[in-house]
C-alpha positions as CSV (number, residue, x, y, z in Angstrom):
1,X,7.0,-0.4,-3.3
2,X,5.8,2.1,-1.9
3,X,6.3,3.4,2.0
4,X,3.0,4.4,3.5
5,X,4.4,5.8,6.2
6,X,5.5,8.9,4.3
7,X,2.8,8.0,1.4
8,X,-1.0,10.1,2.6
9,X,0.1,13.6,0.6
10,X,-2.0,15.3,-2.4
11,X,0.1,13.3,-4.6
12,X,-0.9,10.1,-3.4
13,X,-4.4,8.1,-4.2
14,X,-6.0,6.1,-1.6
15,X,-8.4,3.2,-3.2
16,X,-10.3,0.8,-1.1
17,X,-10.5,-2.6,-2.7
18,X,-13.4,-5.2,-2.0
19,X,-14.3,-8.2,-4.0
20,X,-17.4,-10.4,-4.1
21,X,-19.4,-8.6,-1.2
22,X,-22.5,-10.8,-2.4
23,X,-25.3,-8.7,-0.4
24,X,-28.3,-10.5,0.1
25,X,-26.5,-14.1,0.3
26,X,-29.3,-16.5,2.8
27,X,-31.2,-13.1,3.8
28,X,-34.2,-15.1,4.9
29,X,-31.7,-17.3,7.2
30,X,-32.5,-16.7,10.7
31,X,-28.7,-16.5,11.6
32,X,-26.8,-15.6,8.9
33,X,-29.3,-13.3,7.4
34,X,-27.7,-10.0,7.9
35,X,-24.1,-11.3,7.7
36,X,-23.8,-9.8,4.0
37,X,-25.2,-6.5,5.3
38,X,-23.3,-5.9,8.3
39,X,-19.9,-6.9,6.2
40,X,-20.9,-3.8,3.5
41,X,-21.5,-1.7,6.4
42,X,-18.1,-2.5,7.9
43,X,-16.2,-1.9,4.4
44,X,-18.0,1.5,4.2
45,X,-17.2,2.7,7.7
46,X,-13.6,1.8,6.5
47,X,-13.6,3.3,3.6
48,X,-14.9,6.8,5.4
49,X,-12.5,6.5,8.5
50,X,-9.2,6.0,6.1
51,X,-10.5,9.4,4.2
52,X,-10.6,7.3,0.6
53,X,-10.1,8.8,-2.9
54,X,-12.9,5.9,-4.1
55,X,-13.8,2.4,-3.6
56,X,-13.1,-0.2,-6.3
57,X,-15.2,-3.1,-6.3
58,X,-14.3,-6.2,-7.9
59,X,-17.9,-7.4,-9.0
60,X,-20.8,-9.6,-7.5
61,X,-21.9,-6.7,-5.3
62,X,-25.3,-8.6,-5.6
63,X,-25.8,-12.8,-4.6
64,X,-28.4,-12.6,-6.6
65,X,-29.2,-11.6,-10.1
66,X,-32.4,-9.7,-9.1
67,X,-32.1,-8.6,-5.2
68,X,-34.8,-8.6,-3.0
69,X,-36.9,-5.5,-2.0
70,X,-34.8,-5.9,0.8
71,X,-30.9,-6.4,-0.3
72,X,-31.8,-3.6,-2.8
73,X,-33.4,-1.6,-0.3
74,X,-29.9,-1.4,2.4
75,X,-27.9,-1.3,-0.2
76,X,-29.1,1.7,-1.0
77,X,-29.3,3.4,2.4
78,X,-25.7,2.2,3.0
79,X,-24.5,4.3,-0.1
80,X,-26.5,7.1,1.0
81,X,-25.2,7.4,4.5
82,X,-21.7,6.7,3.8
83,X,-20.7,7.8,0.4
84,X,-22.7,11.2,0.2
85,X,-21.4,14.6,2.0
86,X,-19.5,17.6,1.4
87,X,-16.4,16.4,1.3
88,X,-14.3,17.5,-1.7
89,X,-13.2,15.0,-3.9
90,X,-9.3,15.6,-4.7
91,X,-8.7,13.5,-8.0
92,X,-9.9,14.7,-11.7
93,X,-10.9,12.3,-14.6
94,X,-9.4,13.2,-18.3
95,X,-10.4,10.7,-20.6
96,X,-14.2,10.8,-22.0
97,X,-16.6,9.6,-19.8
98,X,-19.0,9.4,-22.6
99,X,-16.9,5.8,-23.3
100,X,-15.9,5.3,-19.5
101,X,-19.5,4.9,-18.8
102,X,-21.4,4.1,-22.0
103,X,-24.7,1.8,-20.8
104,X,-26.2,4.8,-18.7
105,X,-28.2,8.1,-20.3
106,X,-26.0,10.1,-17.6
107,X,-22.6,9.5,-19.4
108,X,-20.2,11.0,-16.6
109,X,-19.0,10.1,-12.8
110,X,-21.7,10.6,-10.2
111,X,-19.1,13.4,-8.4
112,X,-19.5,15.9,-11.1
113,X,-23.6,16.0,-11.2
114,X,-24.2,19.3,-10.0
115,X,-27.9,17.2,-8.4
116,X,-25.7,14.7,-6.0
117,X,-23.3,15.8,-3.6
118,X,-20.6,12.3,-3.6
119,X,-17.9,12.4,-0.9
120,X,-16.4,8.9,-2.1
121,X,-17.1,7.7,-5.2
122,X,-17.3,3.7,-5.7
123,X,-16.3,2.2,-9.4
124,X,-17.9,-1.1,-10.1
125,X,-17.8,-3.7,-12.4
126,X,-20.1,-6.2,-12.4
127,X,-19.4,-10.3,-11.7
128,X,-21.8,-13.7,-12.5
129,X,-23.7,-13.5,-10.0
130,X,-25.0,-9.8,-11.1
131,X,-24.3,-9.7,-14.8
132,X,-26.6,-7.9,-17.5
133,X,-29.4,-10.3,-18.7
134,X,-33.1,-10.1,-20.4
135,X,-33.3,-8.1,-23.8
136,X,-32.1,-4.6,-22.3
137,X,-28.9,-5.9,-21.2
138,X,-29.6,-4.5,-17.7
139,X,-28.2,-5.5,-14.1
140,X,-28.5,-4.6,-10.6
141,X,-25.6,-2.5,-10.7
142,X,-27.3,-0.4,-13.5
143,X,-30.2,0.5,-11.1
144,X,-27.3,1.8,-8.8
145,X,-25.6,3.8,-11.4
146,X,-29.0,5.3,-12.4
147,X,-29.5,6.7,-9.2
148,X,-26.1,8.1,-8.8
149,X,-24.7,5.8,-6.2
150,X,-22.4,3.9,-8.3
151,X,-20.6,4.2,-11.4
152,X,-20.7,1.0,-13.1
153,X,-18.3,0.4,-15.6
154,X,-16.1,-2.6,-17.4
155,X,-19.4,-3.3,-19.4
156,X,-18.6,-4.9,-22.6
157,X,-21.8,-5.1,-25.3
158,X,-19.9,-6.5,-27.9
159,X,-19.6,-10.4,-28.2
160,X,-17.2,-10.2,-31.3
161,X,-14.7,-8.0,-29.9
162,X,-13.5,-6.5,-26.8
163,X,-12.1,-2.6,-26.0
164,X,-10.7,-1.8,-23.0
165,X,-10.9,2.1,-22.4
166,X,-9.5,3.1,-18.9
167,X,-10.9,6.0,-17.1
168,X,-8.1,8.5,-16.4
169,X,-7.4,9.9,-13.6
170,X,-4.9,12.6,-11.5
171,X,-4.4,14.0,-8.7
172,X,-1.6,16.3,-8.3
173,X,1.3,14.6,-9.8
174,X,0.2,11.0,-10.1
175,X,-1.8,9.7,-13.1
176,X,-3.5,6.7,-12.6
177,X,-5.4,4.6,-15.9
178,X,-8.3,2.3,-14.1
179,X,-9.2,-0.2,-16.4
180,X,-12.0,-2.9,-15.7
181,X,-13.8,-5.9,-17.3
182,X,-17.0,-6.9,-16.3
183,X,-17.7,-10.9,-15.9
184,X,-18.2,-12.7,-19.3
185,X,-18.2,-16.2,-19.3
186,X,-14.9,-17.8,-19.2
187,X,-14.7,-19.7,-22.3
188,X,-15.7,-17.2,-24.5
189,X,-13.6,-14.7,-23.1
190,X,-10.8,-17.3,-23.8
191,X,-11.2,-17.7,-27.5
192,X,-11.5,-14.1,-27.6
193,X,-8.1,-13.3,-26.2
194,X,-6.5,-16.5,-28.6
195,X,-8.2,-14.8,-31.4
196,X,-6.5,-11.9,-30.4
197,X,-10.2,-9.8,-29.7
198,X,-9.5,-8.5,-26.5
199,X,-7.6,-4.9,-26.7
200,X,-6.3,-2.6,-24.1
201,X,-6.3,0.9,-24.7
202,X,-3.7,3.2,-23.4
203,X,-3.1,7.2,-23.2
204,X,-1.8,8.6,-26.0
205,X,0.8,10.7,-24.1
206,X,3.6,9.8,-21.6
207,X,2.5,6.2,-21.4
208,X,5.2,5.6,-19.1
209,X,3.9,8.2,-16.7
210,X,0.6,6.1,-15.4
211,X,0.1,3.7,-12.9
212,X,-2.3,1.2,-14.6
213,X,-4.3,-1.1,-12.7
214,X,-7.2,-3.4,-13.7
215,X,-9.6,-5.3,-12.6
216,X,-11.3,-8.1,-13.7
217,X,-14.2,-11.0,-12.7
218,X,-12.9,-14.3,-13.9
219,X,-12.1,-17.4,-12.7
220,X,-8.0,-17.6,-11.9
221,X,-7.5,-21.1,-11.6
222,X,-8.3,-23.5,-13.7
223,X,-11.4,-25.6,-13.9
224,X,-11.6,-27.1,-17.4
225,X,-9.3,-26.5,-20.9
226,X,-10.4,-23.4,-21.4
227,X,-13.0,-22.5,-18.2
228,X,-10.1,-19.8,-16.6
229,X,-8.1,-17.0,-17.6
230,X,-3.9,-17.2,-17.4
231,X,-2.6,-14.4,-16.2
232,X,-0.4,-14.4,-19.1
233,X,-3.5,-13.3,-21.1
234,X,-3.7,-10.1,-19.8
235,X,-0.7,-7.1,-21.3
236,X,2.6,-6.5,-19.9
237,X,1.8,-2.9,-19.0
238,X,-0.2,-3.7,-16.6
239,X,1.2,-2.4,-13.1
240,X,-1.4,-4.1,-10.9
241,X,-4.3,-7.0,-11.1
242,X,-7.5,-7.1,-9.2
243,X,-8.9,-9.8,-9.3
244,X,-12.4,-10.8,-8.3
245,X,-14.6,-13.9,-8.5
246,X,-12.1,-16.3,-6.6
247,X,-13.2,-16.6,-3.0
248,X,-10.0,-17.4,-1.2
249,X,-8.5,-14.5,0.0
250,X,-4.8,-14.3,-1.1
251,X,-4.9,-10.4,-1.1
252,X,-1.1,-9.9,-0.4
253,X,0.1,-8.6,-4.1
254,X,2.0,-11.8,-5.7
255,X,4.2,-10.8,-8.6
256,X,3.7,-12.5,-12.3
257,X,7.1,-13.4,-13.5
258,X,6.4,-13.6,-16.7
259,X,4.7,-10.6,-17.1
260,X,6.1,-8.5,-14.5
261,X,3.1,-7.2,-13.1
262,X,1.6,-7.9,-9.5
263,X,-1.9,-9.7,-8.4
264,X,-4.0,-9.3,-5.7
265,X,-6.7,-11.8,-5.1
266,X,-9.0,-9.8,-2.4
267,X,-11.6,-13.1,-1.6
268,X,-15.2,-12.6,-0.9
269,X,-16.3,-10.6,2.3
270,X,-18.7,-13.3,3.3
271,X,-18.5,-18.1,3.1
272,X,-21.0,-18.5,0.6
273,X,-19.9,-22.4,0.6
274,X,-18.4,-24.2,3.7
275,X,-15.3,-24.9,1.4
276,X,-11.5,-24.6,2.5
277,X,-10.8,-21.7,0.6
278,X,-13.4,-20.3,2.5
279,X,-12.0,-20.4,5.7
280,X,-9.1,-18.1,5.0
281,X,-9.4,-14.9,7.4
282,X,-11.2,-12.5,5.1
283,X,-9.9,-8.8,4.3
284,X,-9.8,-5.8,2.1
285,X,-7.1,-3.8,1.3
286,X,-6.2,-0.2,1.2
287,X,-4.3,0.4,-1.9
288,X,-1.6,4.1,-2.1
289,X,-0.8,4.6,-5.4
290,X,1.8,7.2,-5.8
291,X,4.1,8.0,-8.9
292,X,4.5,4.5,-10.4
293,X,4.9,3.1,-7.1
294,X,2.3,1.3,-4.6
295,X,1.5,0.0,-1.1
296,X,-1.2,-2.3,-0.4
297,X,-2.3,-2.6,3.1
298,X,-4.4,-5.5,4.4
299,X,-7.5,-4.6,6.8
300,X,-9.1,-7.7,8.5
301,X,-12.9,-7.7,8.5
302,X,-14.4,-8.1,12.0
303,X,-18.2,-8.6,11.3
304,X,-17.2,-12.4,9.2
305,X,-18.7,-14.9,10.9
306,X,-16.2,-17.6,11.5
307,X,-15.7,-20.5,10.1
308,X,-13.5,-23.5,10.7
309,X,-13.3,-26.8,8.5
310,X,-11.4,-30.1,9.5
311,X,-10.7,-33.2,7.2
312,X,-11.1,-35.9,9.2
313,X,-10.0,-39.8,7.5
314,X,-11.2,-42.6,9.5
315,X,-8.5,-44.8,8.7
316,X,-6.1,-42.7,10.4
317,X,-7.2,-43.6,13.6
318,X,-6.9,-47.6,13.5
319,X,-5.6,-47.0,17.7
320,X,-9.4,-46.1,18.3
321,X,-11.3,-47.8,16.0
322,X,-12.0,-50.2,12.9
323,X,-14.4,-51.3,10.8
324,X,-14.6,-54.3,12.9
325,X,-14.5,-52.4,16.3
326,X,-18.4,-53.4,18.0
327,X,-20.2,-50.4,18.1
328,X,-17.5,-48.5,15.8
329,X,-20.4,-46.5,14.4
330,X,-20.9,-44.7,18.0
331,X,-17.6,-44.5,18.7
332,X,-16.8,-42.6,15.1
333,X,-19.6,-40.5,15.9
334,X,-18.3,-39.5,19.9
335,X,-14.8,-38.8,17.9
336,X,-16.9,-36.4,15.4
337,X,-18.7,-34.9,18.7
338,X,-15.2,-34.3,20.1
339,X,-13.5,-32.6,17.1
340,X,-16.6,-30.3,16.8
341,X,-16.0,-29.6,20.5
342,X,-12.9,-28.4,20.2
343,X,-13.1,-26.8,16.9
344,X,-16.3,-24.5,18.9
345,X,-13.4,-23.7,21.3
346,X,-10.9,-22.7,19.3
347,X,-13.4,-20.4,17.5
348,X,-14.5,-19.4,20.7
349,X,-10.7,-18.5,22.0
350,X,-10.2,-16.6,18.2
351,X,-13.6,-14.4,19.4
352,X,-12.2,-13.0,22.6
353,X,-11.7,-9.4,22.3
354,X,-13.7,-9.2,18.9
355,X,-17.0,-7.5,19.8
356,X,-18.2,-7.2,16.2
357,X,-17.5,-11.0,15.3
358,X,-21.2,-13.2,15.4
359,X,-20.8,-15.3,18.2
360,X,-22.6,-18.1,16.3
361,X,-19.3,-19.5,14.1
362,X,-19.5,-22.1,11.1
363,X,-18.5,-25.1,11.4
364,X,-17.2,-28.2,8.8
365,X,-15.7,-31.6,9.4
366,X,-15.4,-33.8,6.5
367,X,-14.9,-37.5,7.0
368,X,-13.6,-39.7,4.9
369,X,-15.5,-43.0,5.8
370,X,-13.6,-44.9,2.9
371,X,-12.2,-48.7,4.2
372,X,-15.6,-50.0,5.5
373,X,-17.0,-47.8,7.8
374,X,-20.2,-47.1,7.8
375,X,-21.7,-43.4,8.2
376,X,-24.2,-41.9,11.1
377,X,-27.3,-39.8,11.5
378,X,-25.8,-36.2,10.8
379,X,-29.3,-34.9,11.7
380,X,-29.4,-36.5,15.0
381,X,-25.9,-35.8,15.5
382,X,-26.5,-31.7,14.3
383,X,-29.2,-31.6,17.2
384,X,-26.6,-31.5,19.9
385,X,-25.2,-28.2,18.2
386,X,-28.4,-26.7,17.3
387,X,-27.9,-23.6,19.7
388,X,-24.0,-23.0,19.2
389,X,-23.5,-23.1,15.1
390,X,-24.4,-21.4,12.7
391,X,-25.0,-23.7,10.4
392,X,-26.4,-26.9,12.3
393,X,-28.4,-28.6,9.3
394,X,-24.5,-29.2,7.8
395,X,-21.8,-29.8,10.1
396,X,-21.1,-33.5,9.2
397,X,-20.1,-34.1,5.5
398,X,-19.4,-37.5,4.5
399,X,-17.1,-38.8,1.6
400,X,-15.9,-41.7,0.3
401,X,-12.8,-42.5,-1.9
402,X,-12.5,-45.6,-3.8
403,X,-9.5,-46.9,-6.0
404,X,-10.1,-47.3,-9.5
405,X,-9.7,-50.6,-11.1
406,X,-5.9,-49.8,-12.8
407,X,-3.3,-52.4,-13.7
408,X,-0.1,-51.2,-11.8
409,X,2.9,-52.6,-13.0
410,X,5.5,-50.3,-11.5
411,X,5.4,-48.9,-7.6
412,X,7.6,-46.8,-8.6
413,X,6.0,-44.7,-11.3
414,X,2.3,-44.9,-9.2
415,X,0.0,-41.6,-9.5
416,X,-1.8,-41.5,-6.5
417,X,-3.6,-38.4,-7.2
418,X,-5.8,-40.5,-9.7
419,X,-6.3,-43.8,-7.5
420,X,-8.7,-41.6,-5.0
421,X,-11.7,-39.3,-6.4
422,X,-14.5,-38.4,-4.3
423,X,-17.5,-39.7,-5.1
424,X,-19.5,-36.7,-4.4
425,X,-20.3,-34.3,-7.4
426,X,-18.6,-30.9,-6.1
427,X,-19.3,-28.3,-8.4
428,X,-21.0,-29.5,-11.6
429,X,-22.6,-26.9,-13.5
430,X,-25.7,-27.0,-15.5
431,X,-23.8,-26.8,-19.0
432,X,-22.4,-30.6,-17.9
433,X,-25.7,-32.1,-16.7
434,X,-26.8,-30.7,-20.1
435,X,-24.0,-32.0,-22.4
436,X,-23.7,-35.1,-20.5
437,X,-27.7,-36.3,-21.0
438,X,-27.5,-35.6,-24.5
439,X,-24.4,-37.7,-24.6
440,X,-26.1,-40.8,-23.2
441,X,-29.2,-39.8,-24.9
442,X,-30.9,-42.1,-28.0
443,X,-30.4,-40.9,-32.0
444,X,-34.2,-39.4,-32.3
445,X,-33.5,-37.1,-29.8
446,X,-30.7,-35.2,-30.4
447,X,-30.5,-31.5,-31.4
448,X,-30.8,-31.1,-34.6
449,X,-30.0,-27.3,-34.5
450,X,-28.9,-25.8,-31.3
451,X,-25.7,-27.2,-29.8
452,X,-25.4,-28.6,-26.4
453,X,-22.9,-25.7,-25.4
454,X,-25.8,-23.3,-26.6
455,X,-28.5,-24.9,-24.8
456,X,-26.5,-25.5,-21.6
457,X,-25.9,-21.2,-21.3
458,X,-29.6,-20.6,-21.8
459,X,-30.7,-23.8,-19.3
460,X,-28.1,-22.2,-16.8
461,X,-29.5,-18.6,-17.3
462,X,-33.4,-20.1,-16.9
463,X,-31.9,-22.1,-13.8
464,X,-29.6,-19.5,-11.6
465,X,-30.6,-15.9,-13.0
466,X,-34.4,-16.4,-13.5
467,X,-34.6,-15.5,-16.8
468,X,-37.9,-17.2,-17.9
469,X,-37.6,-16.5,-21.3
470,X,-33.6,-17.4,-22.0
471,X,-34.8,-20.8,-24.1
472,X,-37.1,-19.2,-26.2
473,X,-34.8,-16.2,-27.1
474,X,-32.4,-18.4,-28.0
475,X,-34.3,-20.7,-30.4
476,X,-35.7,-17.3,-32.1
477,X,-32.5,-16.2,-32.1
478,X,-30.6,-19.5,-33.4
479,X,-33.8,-19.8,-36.0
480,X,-33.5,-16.3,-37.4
481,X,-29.9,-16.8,-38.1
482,X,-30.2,-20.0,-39.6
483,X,-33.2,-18.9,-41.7
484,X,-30.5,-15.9,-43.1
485,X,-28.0,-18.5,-44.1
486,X,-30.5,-20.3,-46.2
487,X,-32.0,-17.3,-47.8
488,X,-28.7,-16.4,-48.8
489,X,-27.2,-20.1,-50.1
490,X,-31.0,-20.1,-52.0
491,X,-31.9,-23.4,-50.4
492,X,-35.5,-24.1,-51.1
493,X,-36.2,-27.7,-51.1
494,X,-36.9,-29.8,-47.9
495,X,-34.3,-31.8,-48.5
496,X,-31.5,-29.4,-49.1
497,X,-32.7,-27.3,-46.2
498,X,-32.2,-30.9,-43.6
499,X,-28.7,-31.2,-45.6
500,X,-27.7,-27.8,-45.0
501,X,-28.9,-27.8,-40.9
502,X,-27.3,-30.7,-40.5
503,X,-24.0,-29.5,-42.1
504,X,-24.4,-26.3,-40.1
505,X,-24.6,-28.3,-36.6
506,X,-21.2,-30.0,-37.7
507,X,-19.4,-27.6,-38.4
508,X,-20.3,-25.6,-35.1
509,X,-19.0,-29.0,-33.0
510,X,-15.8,-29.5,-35.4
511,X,-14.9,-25.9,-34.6
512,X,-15.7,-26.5,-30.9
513,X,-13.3,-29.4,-31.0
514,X,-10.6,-27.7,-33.2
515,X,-10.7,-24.8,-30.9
516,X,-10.0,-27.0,-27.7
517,X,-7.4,-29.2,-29.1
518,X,-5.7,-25.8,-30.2
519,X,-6.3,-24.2,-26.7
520,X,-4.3,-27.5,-25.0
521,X,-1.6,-26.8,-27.4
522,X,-1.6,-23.4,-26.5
523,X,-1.1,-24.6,-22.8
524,X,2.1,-26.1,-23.9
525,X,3.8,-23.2,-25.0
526,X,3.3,-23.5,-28.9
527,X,2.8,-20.1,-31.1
528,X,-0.3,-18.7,-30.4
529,X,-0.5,-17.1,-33.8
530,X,-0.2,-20.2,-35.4
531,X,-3.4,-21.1,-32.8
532,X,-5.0,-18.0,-33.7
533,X,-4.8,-18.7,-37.5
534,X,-5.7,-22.3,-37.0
535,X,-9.2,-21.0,-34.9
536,X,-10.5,-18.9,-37.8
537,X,-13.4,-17.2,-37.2
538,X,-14.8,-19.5,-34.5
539,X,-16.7,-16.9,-32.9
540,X,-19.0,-16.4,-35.2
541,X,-21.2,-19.6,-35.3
542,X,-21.8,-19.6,-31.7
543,X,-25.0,-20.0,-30.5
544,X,-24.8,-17.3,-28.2
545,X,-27.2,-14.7,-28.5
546,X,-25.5,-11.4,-28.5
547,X,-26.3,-8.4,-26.6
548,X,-29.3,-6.5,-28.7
549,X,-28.3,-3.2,-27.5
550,X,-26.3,-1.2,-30.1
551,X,-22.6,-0.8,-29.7
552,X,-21.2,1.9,-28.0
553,X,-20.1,5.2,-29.8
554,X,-16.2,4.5,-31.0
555,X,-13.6,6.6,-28.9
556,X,-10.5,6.5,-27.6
557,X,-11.1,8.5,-25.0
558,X,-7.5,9.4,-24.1
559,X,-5.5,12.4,-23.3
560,X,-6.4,15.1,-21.3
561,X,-9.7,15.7,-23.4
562,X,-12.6,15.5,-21.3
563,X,-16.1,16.7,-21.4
564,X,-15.9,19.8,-19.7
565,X,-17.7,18.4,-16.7
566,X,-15.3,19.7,-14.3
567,X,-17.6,22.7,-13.9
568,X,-20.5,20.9,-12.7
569,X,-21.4,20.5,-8.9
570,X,-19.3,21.7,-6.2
571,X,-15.8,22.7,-8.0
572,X,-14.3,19.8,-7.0
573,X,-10.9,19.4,-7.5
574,X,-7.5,20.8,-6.4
């Protein structure tokens, strides 16, 4: 590790690293409105203060898929005021920028247009929230890059298979390869790295002299088979992980054992759910990269509103109350009152000293109201908090737990984790609600040529990104391509053409089932080439539309070839 004491020299980058800002998250919410905004604000001032080489964002700059006229609107002044000036920039870029930065028509980092004067350059990929959509393949971030405020790069366009070209940079002695990976969803980008699609470039020359760090927008733990990315995906020459999309901020670097690089989980700069992982302290980090060694210092954010969550199980407390208890149903709610109480005091003694800090905090109890109690009004009871949260419509959330019907023969060998589930739907997505109606649903109407997995992405992209026309592009797409594959089997007949769809639609959900089965065996440690071989060419009877624009031009973009760029602007540059 590096010792930052000795560490701020012309050798020695200094990166700021922010995750999941998500500007623009409740802007029309009376209190937590400008949360989002003040939080940028605070990362900038940071980032200007501590003299930065760049800012590295980890995606999901943007809430929203489209911002508002608003979130667009600050986010733009912000860049302006703090990220343009005179100020040299002291780092160079060698590799071509021409495949560093291939979805914009200006090709090369925003520092070296001789029309903007940059003083700290911020590199961005791009995360779910604020992904590419529509036919151009365009985001928010795009709109950024296009006016010279961000570089946005990490942007894969191909669906079949993945190149990772780093953008290389030095400043005096140290060499430093930034690699990035925009957010794709999760199972794809899981086949794709079984198949063995997903490639990571590297320099040509003195490989062992860079410091290599990447950053990516996927989810880290796991929420389904194959809906998360192990670590031990990602290549062994990897020095040092960024990784965005999780919320919970675990931003000290945590070492991979098995592939000997480290992690750093930097968590969102604002609660976008009242969730535990939520209520970690939130912070960015200050990364010195010098040489092949690195220091990561941790900067607590000041403008995060507060949040504090209790679990709270009713059955715990049999010396103040039960079920049969007269009136138990007031007295539960006086005990909720309390907690609330002196949660608001706690958050009030945390405040203290903290000018910056909203002085409306959030606040979560959970109850557990499993064994016969019965619940109370959480509106009534928000009321007496109405003027001292933030978030008074939600304070109260109730759950219940109920053991499942199992015969249990032996104490001993009892799995208590699967006697209690909640009863409340946390985190279904639309693909599920999707899959799971046309599970239940009768014979007539089943699809007959799109798959359930298909559908579910489009319903999902018509649902949270507003993209009013994701169905119908993907039945034109879906009935284009089947059309081809009859054309070229010379199917003409009605009959041969239902035989034919219908043989097309199994073969899609045996390969979906293969490629699962082989993705759990993957899990337990079996050859993954075997896997890889098993999988075939699953990829390629997805219903996933592909991204229309045309690939980018093929380079390696390595070495100290660049494209003469350094001229341009202000000379910067030791």
């Amino acid at each position: 590790m590096l010792n930052p004491a000795n560490a701020d020299d012309e050798d020695t980058f200094k990166i700021l690293i922010a995750t999941d800002v998500h500007l623009g998250y409740l802007e029309k919410d009376a209190i937590r409105g400008s949360d989002s905004y003040n939080t940028l604000e605070e990362i900038l001032k940071y980032a200007k203060s501590h003299q930065v080489d760049f800012i590295l964002l980890g995606g999901d700059l943007f809430h929203e898929n489209k911002p508002s006229r608003r979130c667009l609107h600050s986010c733009i002044t912000k860049l302006r005021q703090y990220c343009m000036g005179d100020t040299p920039i002291q780092f160079n870029i060698l590799s071509d920028q021409t495949v560093n930065f291939n979805t914009t028509q200006f090709p090369w980092v925003n520092y070296q247009d001789e029309n903007l004067n940059i003083s700290i350059p911020v590199f961005s990929i791009h995360g779910n929230h604020d992904d590419p959509t529509g036919a151009e393949g365009l985001c928010a971030l795009d709109l950024l890059s296009a006016s010279g405020l961000v570089n946005h790069f990490g942007h894969s366009q191909s669906v079949e298979r993945i190149e990772i070209s780093p953008i290389l940079m030095q400043k005096g002695n140290t060499k430093l390869a930034l690699y990035g990976l925009g957010s794709i969803p999760d199972e794809r980008l899981y086949r794709m790295f079984v198949n063995n699609q997903v490639t990571m470039l590297r320099p040509k020359e003195d490989q062992d002299e860079w410091f290599n760090l990447f950053t990516i927008h996927q989810n880290r733990s796991k929420h389904g088979p194959t809906n998360y990315i192990p670590e031990q995906f990602l290549d062994d020459f990897l020095d040092l992980v960024v990784w965005g999309h999780e919320h919970e901020c675990l931003i000290a670097p945590s070492r991979n054992e098995q592939q000997l690089f480290y992690v750093t989980q930097p968590g969102s700069s604002v609660a976008t759910s009242l969730s535990p992982g939520e209520a970690t302290k939130k912070h960015i980090g200050l990364l010195r990269v010098k040489g092949r060694k690195m220091n990561l210092q941790k900067i607590p954010l000041k403008t995060v509103r507060q949040f504090l969550i209790q679990d709270v199980v009713l059955t715990d407390y049999q010396d103040l109350f039960t079920p049969e208890t007269p009136h138990v149903t007031k007295k539960v709610e006086n005990f909720c009152y309390a907690k609330v109480t002196e949660m608001l005091e706690e958050a009030e003694r945390e405040r203290l000293g903290c000018p910056l800090t909203p002085e409306k905090p959030l606040i979560r109890i959970r109850v557990d109201y499993s064994g016969g109690f019965e619940t109370f009004s959480t509106s009534r009871f928000s009321q007496k908090f109405v003027d001292r949260v933030a978030n008074p419509k939600d304070i109260v959330h109730f759950l219940r737990r109920r053991e499942q019907k199992e015969d249990i023969k032996d104490e001993v060998s009892v799995d208590y984790g699967k006697l209690v589930k909640t009863t409340a739907a946390e985190g279904l997505r639309v693909e599920d609600l999707v899959k799971k109606y046309f599970e239940a649903a009768e014979q007539k109407v089943q699809l007959s040529l799109l798959t359930e997995q298909g559908m579910g992405k489009a319903i999902q992209e018509f649902v949270d990104k507003d993209e009013k026309c994701a169905i119908e592009e993907l039945i034109t797409y879906q009935l284009e391509k089947t059309q081809r594959h009859l054309q070229g089997r010379s199917v003409t007949t009605e009959k041969d053409i239902d035989d034919e769809v219908r043989h097309l639609l199994l073969v899609k959900r045996i390969r979906t089932n293969d490629f699962n089965s082989a993705s759990q065996r993957l899990e337990r440690g079996e050859p993954d080439q075997d896997i890889s071989d098993e999988l075939g060419d699953v990829v390629m009877d997805s219903d996933e539309e592909p991204n229309p624009l045309p690939p980018p031009t093929r380079g390696r973009g390595r070495g100290a070839g660049s494209r003469g760029r350094g001229g341009r602007g202000r000379g910067r540059g030791k």
